[in-house]
C-alpha positions in Angstrom: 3.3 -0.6 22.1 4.0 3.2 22.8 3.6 3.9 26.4 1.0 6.8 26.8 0.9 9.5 29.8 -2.1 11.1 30.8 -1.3 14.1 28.6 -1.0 11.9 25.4 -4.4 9.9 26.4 -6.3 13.6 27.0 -4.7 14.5 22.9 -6.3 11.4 22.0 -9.8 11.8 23.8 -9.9 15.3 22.6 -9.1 14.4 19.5 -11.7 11.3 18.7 -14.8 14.1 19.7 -13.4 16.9 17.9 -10.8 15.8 15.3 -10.9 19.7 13.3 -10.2 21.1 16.6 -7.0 24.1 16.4 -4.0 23.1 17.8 -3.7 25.9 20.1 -7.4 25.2 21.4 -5.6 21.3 21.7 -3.3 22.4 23.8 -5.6 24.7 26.1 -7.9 21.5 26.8 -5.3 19.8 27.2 -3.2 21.9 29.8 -0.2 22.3 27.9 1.9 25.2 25.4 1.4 24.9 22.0 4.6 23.7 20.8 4.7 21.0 23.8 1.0 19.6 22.6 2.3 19.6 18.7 5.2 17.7 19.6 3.4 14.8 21.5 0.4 15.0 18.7 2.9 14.3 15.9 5.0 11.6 18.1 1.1 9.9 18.4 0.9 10.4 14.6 4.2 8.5 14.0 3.6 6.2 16.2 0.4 5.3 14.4 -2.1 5.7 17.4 -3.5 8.1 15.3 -4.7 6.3 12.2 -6.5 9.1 10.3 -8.9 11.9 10.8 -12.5 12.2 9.3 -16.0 13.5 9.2 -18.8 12.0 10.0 -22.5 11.9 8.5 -25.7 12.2 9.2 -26.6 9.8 6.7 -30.6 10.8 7.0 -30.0 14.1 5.9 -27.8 12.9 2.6 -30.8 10.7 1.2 -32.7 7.7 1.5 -30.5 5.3 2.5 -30.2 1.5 4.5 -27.6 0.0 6.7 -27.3 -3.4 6.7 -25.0 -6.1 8.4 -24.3 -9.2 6.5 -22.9 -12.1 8.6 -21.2 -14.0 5.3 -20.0 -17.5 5.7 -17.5 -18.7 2.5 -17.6 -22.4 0.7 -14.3 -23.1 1.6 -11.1 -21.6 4.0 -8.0 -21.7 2.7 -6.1 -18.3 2.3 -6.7 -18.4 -1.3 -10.5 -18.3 -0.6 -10.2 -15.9 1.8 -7.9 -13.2 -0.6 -10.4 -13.7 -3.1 -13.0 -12.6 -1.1 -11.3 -10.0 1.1 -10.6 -8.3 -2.5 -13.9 -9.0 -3.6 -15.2 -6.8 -0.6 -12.4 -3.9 -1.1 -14.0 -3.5 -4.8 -17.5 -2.7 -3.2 -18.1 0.9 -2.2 -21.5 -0.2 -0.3 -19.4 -2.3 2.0 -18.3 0.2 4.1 -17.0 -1.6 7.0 -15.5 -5.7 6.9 -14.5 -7.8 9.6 -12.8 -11.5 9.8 -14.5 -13.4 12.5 -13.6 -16.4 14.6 -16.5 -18.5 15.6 -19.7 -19.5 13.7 -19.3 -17.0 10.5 -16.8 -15.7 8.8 -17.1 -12.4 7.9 -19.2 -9.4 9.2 -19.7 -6.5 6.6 -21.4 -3.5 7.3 -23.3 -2.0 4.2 -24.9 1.0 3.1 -27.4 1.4 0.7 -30.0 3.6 -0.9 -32.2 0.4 -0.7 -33.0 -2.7 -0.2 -33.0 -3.3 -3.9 -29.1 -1.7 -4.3 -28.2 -3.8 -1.2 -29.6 -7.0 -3.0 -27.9 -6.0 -6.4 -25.1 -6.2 -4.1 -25.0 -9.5 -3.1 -26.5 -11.1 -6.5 -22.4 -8.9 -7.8 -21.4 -11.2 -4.9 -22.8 -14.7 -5.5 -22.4 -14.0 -9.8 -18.6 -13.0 -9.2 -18.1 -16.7 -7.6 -15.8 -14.9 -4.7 -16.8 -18.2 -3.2 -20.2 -16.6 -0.7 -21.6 -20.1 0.5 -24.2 -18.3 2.6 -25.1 -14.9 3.7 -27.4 -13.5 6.9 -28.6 -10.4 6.2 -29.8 -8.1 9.7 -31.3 -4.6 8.5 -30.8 -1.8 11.1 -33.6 -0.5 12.0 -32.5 2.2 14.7 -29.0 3.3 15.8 -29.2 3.2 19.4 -25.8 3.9 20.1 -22.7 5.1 18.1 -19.2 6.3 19.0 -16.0 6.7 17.3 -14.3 6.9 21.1 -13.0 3.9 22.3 -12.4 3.5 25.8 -9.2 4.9 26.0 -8.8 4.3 30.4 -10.1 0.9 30.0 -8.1 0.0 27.0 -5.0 1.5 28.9 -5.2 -0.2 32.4 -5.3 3.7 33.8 -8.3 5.1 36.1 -10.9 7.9 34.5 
């Protein structure tokens, strides 16, 4: 684990609200030169803390569209079962977000659709590929109440706010 100072935390909360922001605006919110804040942004980038950087969308103003969570439970649980499915999923544009669960199911997949129908076509790909789906629960979203790309970064690091 890379140990983090209250400089490198402020980089990465700046960062996960306003990831197109200029590197010399970076460094001004964060209280630090230029070439000081570059340096710790790429030692946070080769360290890996920094996985990526991204847009993201208003889905309502793209289209019609529907999010769905499927809670998917497989027939059986070796790791050849669970590489078939796991590629399975990585195949599936729709699925745009797949988790491995311990505890009653086995897989929560987040899915977005322009419909109910395209989600459904989705899972009849599914159970007709035989990627070994025993049983799926499907949970429409019917309001995003809350939704942030920010993880706790104080909590997660044991330091105060």
């Amino acid at each position: 684990m890379t140990r983090l100072d209250p400089r490198d935390i402020a980089i990465l909360q700046v960062l996960a609200t306003d990831g197109r922001i200029t590197k010399a605006a970076l460094a001004d919110r964060v209280g630090l030169s230029p070439t000081p804040c570059w340096e710790r942004l790429r030692k946070l980038e080769r360290a890996g803390l920094i996985a990526g950087y991204g847009a993201r969308f208003n889905l309502r103003k793209l289209g019609p569209s529907v999010t769905i969570f499927v809670a998917a439970e497989l027939e059986g649980h070796t790791a050849a079962h669970f590489r078939t499915f796991e590629q399975a999923v990585a195949r599936h544009d729709e699925i745009t977000a797949c988790w491995s669960l311990g505890g009653g199911f086995d897989y929560l997949m987040q899915v977005v659709a322009p419909d109910i129908d395209a989600y459904q076509r989705l899972i009849d790909a599914l159970l007709e590929s035989r990627v070994g789906l025993a049983r799926y629960y499907t949970y429409i979203v019917t309001k995003t109440v809350k939704e942030s790309a920010t993880p706790p970064f104080a909590a997660l690091l044991g330091v105060a706010d």
